[in-house]
N, C-alpha and C positions, 0 to 999 in steps of 0.2 A: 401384388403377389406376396404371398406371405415368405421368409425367412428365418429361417434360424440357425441360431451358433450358441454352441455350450448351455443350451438347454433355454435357451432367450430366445422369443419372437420380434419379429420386425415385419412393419406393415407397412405402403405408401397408398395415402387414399386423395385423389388430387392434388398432391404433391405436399400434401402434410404428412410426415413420417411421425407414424407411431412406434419407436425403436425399445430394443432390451426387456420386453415384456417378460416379466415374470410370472409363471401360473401356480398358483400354489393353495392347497387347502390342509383345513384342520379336521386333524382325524386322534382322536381322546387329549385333547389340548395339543398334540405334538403338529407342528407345523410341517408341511411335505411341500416340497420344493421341486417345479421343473428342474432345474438344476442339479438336482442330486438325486434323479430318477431312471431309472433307466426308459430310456427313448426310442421309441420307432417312430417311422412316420411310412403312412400310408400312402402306397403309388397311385393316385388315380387325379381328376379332376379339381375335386376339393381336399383341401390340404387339413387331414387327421394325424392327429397328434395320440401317438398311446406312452402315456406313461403308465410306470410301474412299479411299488413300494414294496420290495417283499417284507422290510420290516413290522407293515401293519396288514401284510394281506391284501393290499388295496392294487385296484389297475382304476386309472381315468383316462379316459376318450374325449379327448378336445375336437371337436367340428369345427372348422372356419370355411366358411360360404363368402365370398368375394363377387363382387357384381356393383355396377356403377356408382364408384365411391363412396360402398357403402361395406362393411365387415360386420360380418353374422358371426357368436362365437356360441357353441351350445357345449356341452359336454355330459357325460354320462360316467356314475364312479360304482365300480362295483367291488365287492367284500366277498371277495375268495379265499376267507378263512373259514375257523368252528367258532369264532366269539363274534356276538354282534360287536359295535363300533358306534361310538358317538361322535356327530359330524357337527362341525360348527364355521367357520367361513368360510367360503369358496373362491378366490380371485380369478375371474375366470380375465380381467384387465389389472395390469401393472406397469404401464408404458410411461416411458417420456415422451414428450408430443414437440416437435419442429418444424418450423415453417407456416406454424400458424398465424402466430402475431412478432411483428415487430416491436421495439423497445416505445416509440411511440404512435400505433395505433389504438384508436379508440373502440375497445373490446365491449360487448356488457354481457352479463351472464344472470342466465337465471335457474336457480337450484332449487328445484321443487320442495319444496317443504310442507310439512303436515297446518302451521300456523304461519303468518306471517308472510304470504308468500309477494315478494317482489322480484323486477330484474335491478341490476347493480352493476355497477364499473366493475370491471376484474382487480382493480385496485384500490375501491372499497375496505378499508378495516373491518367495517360491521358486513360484509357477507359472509353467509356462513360456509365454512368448507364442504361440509357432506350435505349432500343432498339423496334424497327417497326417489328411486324408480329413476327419476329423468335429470338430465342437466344441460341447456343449451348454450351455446355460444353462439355471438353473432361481431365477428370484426368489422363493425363500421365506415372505416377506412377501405378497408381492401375487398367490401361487398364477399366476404367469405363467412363459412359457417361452419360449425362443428356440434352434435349432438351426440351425447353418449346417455342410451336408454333401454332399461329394459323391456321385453316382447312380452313375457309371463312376470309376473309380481306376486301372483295370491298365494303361495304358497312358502315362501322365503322372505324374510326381510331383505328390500332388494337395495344400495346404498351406493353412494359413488363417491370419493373425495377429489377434490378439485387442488393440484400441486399448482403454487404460487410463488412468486417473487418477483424482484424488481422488473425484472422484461418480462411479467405477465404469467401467460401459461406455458407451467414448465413440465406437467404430465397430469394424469389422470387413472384414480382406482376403481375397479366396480365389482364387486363381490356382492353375493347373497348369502346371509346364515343362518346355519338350519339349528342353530341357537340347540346344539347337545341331543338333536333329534337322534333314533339308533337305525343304523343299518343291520341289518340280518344277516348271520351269514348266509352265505350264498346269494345273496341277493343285488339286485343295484337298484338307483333313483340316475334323475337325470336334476340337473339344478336347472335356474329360472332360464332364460335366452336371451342371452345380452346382445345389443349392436351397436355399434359405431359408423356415422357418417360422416360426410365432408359436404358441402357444394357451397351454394350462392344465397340462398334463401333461407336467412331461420324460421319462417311463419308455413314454406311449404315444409319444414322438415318436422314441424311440428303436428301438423296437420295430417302427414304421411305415417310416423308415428302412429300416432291416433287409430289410421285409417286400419294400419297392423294390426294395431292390439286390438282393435273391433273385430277384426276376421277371424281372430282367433278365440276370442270370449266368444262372441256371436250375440250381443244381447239384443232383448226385446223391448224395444223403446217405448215406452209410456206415451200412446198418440196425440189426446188430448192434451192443450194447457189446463193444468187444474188452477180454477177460479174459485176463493172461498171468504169467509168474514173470519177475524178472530179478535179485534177491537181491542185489543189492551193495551190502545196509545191515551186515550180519553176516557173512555168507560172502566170507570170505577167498580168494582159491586162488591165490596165491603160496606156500603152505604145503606140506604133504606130501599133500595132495589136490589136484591138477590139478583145473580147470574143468570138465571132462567130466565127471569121476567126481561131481565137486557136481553138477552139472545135474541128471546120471542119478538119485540119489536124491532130489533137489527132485521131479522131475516124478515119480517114484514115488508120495512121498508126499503130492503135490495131488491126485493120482491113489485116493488114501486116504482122506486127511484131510478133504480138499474134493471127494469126489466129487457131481456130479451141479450142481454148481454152473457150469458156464460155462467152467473156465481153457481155453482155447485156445493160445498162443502163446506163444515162450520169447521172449525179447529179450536177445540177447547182444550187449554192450559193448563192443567193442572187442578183445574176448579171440580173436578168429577170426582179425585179419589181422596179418602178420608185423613184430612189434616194437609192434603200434599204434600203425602211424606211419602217418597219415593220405593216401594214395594207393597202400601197400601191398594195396588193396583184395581182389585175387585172388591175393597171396600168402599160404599159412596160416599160421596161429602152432601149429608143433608141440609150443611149448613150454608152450602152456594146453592144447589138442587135440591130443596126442600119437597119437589115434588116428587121425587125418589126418579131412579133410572128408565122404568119405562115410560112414565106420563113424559120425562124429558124427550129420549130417543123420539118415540111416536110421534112430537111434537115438532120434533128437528125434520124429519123426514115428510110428518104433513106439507111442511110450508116449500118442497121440493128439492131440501138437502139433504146430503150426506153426511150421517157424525163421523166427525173423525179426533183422536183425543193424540197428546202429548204421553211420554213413555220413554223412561229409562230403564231401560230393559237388564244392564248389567251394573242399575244402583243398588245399594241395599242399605235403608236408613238405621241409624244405631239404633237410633228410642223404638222402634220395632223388636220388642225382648222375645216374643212368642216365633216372629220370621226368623230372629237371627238364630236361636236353639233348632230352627229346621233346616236348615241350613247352614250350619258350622261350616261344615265341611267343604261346601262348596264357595266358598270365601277365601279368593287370591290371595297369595305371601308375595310382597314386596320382597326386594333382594335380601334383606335382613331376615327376612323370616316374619316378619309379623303383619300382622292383618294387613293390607293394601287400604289405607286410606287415599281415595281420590277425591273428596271433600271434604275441607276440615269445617268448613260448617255453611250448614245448609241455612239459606237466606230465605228461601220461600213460604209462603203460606202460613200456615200457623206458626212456625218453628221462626219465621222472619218476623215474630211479633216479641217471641222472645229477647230478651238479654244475650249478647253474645256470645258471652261465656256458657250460657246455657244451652244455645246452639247442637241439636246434633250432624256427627258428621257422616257421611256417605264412604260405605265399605263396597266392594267392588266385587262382583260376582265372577265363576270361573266361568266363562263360554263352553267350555269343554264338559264340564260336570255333568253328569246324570240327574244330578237334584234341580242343577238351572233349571237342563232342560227340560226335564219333567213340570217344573214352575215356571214356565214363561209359557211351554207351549199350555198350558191349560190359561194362560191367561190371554193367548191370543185365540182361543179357541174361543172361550170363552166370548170374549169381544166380537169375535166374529158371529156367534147365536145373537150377539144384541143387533148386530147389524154395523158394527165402526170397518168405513171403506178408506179409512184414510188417519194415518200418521205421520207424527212429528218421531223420531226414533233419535234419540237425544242423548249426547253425553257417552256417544260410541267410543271414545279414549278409553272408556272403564276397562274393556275386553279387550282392547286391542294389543296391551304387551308390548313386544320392541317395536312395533311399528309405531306407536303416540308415545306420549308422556309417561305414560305410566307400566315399565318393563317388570314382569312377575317372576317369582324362584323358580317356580314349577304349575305345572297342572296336569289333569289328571289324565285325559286321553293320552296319553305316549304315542298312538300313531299317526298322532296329526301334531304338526312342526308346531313351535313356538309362532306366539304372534298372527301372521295372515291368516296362514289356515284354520288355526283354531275358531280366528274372530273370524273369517269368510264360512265354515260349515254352520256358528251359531245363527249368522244372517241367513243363510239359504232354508234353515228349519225354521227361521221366523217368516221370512215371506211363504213359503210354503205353506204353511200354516195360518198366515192372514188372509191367504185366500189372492191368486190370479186378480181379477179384477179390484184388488187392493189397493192404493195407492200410496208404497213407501218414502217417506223424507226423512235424508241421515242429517245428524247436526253433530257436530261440536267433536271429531276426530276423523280417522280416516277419511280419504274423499277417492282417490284411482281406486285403491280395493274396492271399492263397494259398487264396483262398473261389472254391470252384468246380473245382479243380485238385487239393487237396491232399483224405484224406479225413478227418483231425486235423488240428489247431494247437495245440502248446502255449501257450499263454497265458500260462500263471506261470512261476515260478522249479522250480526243482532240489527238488521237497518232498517230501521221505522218503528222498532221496539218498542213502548214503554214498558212501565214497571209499577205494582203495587206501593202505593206511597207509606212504607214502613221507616221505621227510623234507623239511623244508621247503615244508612246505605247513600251511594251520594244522588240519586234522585229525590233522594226527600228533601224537600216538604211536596213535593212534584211528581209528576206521574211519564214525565216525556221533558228529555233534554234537545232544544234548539239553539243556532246559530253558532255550531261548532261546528261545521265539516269534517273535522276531522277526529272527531268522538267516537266512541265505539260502536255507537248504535248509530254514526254519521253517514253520508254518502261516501267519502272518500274512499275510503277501507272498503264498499262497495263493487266503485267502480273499476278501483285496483283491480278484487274478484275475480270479475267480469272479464278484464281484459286475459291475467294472465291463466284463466280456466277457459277461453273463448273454445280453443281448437277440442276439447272432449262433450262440447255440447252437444246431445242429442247422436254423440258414438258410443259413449260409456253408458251414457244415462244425460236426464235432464240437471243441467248446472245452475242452481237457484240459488243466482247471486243476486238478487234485489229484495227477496224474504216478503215485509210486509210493506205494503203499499200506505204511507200516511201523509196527508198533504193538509189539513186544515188547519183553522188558524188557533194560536197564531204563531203557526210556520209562517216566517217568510214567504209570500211572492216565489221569489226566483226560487230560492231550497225547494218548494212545495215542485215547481216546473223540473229542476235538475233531479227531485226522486222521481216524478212521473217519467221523466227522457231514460233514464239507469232501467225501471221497470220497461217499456216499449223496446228498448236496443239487450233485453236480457236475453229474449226468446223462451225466459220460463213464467211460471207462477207466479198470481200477485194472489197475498192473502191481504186481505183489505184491512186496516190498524186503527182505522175512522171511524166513529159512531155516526153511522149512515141515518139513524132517525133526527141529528140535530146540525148536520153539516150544510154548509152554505150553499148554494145552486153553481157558485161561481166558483166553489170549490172544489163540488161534487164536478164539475164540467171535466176541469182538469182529470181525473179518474177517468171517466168517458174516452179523452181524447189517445188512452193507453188499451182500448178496445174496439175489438176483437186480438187477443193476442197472437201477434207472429208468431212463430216457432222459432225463427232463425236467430242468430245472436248478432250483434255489432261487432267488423273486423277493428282490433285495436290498431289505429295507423303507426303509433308512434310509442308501440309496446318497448322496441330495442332503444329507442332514442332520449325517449323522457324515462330518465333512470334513477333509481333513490339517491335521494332524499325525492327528486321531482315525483311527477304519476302522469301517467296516460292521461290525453286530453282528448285526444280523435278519434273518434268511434264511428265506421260505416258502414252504411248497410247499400249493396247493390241489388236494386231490385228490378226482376224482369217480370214482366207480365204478357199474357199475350199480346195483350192493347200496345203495350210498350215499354222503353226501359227509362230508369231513371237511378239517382243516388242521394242518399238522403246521409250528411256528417253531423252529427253531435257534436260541438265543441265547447270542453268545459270549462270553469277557470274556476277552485277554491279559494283563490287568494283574495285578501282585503283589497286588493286595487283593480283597476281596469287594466286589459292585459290586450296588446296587441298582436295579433295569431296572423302570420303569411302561410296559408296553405298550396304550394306548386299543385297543381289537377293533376302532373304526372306519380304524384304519391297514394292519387286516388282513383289508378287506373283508368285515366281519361284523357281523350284524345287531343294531340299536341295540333294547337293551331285552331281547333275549332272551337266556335263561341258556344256559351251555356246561360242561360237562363237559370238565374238562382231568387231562389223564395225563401224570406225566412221564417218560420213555424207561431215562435214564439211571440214575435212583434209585428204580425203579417203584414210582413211588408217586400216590396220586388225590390230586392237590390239588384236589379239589372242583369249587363250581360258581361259573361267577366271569359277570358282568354289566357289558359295555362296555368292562371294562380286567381286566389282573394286574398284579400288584407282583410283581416276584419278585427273591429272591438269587440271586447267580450268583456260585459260589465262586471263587478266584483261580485263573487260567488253568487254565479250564472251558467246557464245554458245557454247558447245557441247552435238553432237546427237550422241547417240550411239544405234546401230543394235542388238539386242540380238537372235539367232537360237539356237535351241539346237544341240549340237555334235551329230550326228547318225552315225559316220565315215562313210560316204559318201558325194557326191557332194550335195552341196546345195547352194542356192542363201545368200550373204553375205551381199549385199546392190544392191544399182543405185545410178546414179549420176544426176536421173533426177526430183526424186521426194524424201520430207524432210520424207514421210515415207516410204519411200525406198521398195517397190514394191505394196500398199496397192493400188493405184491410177494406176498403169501401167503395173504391171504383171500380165495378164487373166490367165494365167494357168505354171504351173510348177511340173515336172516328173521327179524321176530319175528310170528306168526300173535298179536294181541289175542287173538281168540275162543277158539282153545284153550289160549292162555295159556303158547303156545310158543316157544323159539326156537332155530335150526339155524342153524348156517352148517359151512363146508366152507372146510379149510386145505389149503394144499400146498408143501411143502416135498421137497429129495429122499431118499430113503431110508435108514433108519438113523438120524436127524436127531431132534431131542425141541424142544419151545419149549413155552411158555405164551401162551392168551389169553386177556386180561383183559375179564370180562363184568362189566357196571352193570344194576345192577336199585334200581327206586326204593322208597321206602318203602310198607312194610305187604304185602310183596311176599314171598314164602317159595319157597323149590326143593322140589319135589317128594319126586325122587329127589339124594340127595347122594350118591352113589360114587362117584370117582372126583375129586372137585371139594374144593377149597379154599374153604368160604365162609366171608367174614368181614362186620363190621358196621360202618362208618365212625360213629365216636365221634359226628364232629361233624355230620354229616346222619340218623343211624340209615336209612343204604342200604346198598346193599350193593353189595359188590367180589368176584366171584368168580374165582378162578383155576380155567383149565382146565388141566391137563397135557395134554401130547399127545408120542406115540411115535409115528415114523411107521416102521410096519414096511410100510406102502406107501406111494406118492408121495403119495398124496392121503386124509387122515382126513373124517369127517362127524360130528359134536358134536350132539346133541339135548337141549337142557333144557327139562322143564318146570315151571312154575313157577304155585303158588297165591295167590287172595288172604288174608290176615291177615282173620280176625273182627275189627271194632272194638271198642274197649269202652265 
């Protein structure tokens, strides 16, 4: 029930007191204060707050909604004077928070950030205070939780600071600023919708969250996993092979190698426009595509893909003299006033051949401007007569203003706020314009805004990346960096991603945290398995980073074994518990099928040494007391039957996948060797008939294709007919492990074993 005294709110939400809340906004730099307002409050169900500023003409209407441990705060400010008004931050929270953590429970918190994003002890030096849009808590000790997050984001920078000291959390702010926006007179705005909750669970509050802001965006989720090549871990073509002639035998031999599996789309980097220099957008580079733009397209599209190119839509390169005089004007001012550089020097393409010092850099275009607009959308129009279904939309910090890196003096539409709105209307006129069955991917800025708009977000880093071998740059003399995990183009930074973007997977938009898929050698073994496992537990996109015409069969497998792609994403188990400096190691996926249900854990380790991992089954929502059946992926093999928990090794920077069935002593399926979730993608159906002592199921995979899967039959149990089958006798249970072989000279096989009982003796 809300309170208040002397212009202060106070709130209890399962017994954490949010007291002394202060509401206060900025109206022409002059800060207004509940407190020195005049105050009503309204009689009815939900408790409305009106304040009143005659000094600036202003009245604001606080909403609070109250309902199971949770506090809704909305309001609405309106300008009942003759002069507009510029409005700049809104606290619509200013509270102290009690009774949430004691002096020592073990807190972590996670503060949404644009880069960088981890959870952290609340007593952490390096976490940072403010966090974008969300901030969660999870007191570890006392199974308690607290989330403060906004409901709307896209039109306000939405921000929340986290108050600290020696016993932890000692309150919390959350304002949105409409960064000098003008109110009219007579008119009102309503700001973004903030809420505050309390209970038991951070992963359901985050999740719930989610669920919110999806209802109310309402977006169109992108059905398809987009499958595609883009090769630039291995494949060179500054060589005596131009990029075309690569392409052309890439997609041959996806075409080959990979048939039947999905690849749809090339993604070309940069190689298409002239010099790759970033607003050369509709000039082509003859000098990678020497066969100019249509022989290429035509050619892309013959061999049954879709082009799709790379685009920084709000770059603008210096050494471009002719673009920059058309566009003066439309060229962002930094706080200072002067041009907005957000690259001081461009590494790529020609310009990465250069001397450094020679280098030009990247000036930043205004989203807002009539000139952008009018020069991007002819350049998406344009792309779109050639036929391009698919972008990389890159270096989205340029436009975004206070929400990324780079905050601007001004821009030109005045009726659209600083920041979101500005950079959320330029995105809705680009997709709009790339055409509905488009398929958009953001990189390298914003990532919640572009829910609803965009039909990816990258989330992670550069992971399976390579890079043009230029000099002066630290891949040179090399074109792909291994056996660091924890490099920028490594898995780690990855799987981080993944975990702490899991809960807006496929709500906001698809979350493509695993980027390009590159496993050949010489990758490592295990690296080559823990990117293939990151890719399968993503739920998104793999653009493949291998030169598929010269990759090994053993290597190419691995790829294989990460298709048909899920949708779903892996639950991070141990998102609140392994906290920086550590990372998430546990990743599950529960999968139900009609045939049956099973759970399939990822368990990683990046460190130099072998790591021993005790998983309790009740962290993986599994039943206390009952036996399971676990398989492991990687090294197939039946580690038995385990009760409540597993101990297991995890060799030094590895994967292991483990199979979880429940014991019904009877035959069941224990794993495959063909997919990382081991029947969710390739077993249609699976039976075992008791009374005839049968059991059938039906695989499919596409033609030409061979895999194994692994059947468990329990003791005193015997096969029938053995042709064609692999059976053996597990030493330590005397059960049995059968292997099926399977060729598929159709899409789809059908398996029939029957099996007798053992006479006792």
């Amino acid at each position: 029930m809300v309170k208040i005294e002397n212009g202060l709110i106070s709130f209890c939400l399962n017994e954490v007191l949010l007291k002394d809340c202060l509401m206060s906004l900025d109206v022409d730099d002059v800060i207004l204060k509940s407190v020195s307002s005049e105050i009503s409050i309204k009689d009815n169900s939900d408790f409305v707050l009106y304040c009143k500023f005659p000094e600036k003409n202003i009245k604001w209407e606080i909403f609070f909604k109250e309902s199971n441990g949770e506090q809704v705060i909305e309001s609405k400010i309106m300008n009942y004077g003759k002069k507009a008004v510029k409005l700049g931050k809104v606290f619509l929270l200013d509270a102290k928070i009690e009774g949430f953590r004691n002096e020592q429970d073990e807190v972590a918190v996670f503060p949404l950030q644009i880069y960088g994003q981890k959870v952290y002890r609340i007593d952490d030096p390096e976490m940072p205070e403010n966090a974008k849009v969300i901030v969660q808590f999870s007191n570890n000790t006392r199974n308690l939780s607290l989330q403060g997050a906004f409901l709307t984001f896209q039109r306000c920078n939405t921000e929340l600071v986290v108050k600290r000291s020696v016993h932890g959390l000692d309150g919390l702010q959350a304002y949105c600023d409409f960064a000098g926006w003008e109110l009219a007179p007579g008119k009102s705005t309503s700001t973004e919708i903030f809420r505050i909750i309390v209970g038991d669970n951070p992963y359901t509050q985050l999740e719930n969250w989610a669920d919110k802001v999806k209802d109310i965006i309402k977006p169109d989720i992108w059905e398809n996993t987009p499958l595609g090549f883009n090769g630039c871990a291995w494949a060179i073509f500054d060589g005596k092979d131009n990029y075309a002639k690569v392409v052309s035998e890439n997609l041959n031999a996806i075409n080959k190698r990979l048939a039947g599996f999905g690849f749809k789309y090339l993604w070309t980097s940069m190689h298409n426009f002239e010099g790759s220099l970033p607003g050369n957008w509709l000039k082509w580079n003859y000098k990678h595509i020497p066969c100019g733009r249509k022989k290429f397209i035509k050619m892309v599209r013959s061999k049954g893909f879709l082009p799709g190119f790379w685009i920084a839509p709000f770059y603008l390169c210096s050494s471009l003299t002719d673009l920059l005089k058309e566009l003066e004007d439309a060229i962002l001012q930094n706080l200072e006033g002067e041009k907005m550089i957000v690259c001081e020097e461009w590494r790529h393409g020609d310009a990465g051949k250069l001397p450094k010092k020679e280098r030009p850099c990247i000036y930043a275009l205004d989203p807002s401007h009539p000139k952008t607009i009018k020069f991007l959308k002819n350049v998406f129009k344009t792309y779109r007569k050639w036929g391009i279904r698919y972008y990389m939309v890159d270096f989205l910090e340029a436009g975004a203003g206070n929400i990324s890196r780079f905050p601007y003096k001004k821009h030109f539409n005045k009726k659209l706020v600083a920041g979101p709105e500005v950079y959320t209307n330029a995105l809705k006129i680009l997709k709009k314009t790339a055409g509905k069955d488009t398929y958009l991917l953001s990189s390298t800025g914003p990532q919640l805004h572009n829910a609803g708009i965009l039909d990816g977000v990258r989330v992670g880093n550069d992971f399976g990346e390579g890079r043009d071998i230029n000099k002066e740059s630290f891949f040179y003399p090399a074109s792909y960096v291994i056996n660091k995990c924890d490099f920028w183009t490594g898995p780690k930074e990855a799987l981080l991603s993944q975990a702490v973007n899991y809960f807006t997977h496929r709500k906001f938009y698809i979350a493509d945290s695993s980027n390009l898929l590159t496993v050949d050698k010489p990758i490592p073994l295990t690296h080559a398995q823990i990117h293939a496992t990151i890719h399968a537990f993503s739920g998104g996109p793999t653009i493949l980073g291998d030169d598929i015409r010269n990759i090994s069969e053993e290597r190419l497998n691995i790829i294989k074994k990460t298709l048909p792609r899920s949708k779903e994403i892996g639950f991070p188990v141990d998102l609140f518990t392994s906290v920086s400096p550590d990372y998430p190691k546990l990743f599950l996926r529960s999968i139900v099928k009609p045939w049956g249900e099973y759970k399939v854990l990822a368990i990683y380790n990046f460190d130099p040494v072998p790591k021993n991992i005790k998983v309790p089954f009740e962290t993986l929502g599994m039943e206390k007391g009952q036996s399971y059946l676990v398989w492991d992926f990687w090294n197939e093999k039946f580690e038995g039957k385990r009760i409540d928990n597993i101990d297991i090794n995890v060799r030094q920077e590895s994967v292991t996948v483990l199979r979880f069935v429940k014991d019904k002593e009877q035959p069941v399926i224990l794993g495959t060797d063909m997919h990382i979730m081991m029947g969710e993608m390739e077993i249609k159906d699976f039976e075992y008939n008791s009374k005839k002592m049968e059991c059938c199921f039906t695989v499919e995979r596409p033609k030409g294709e061979s895999g194994t899967v692994f059947i468990y039959a329990p003791e005193n149990i015997y096969v029938k007919k053995t042709d064609g089958l692999h059976i053996s006798k597990d030493g330590n249970y005397n059960t049995l492990v059968i292997a099926v072989p399977l060729k598929f000279k159709k899409k789809v096989v059908k398996k029939i074993i029957n099996f007798g009982q053992m006479e006792k003796d």
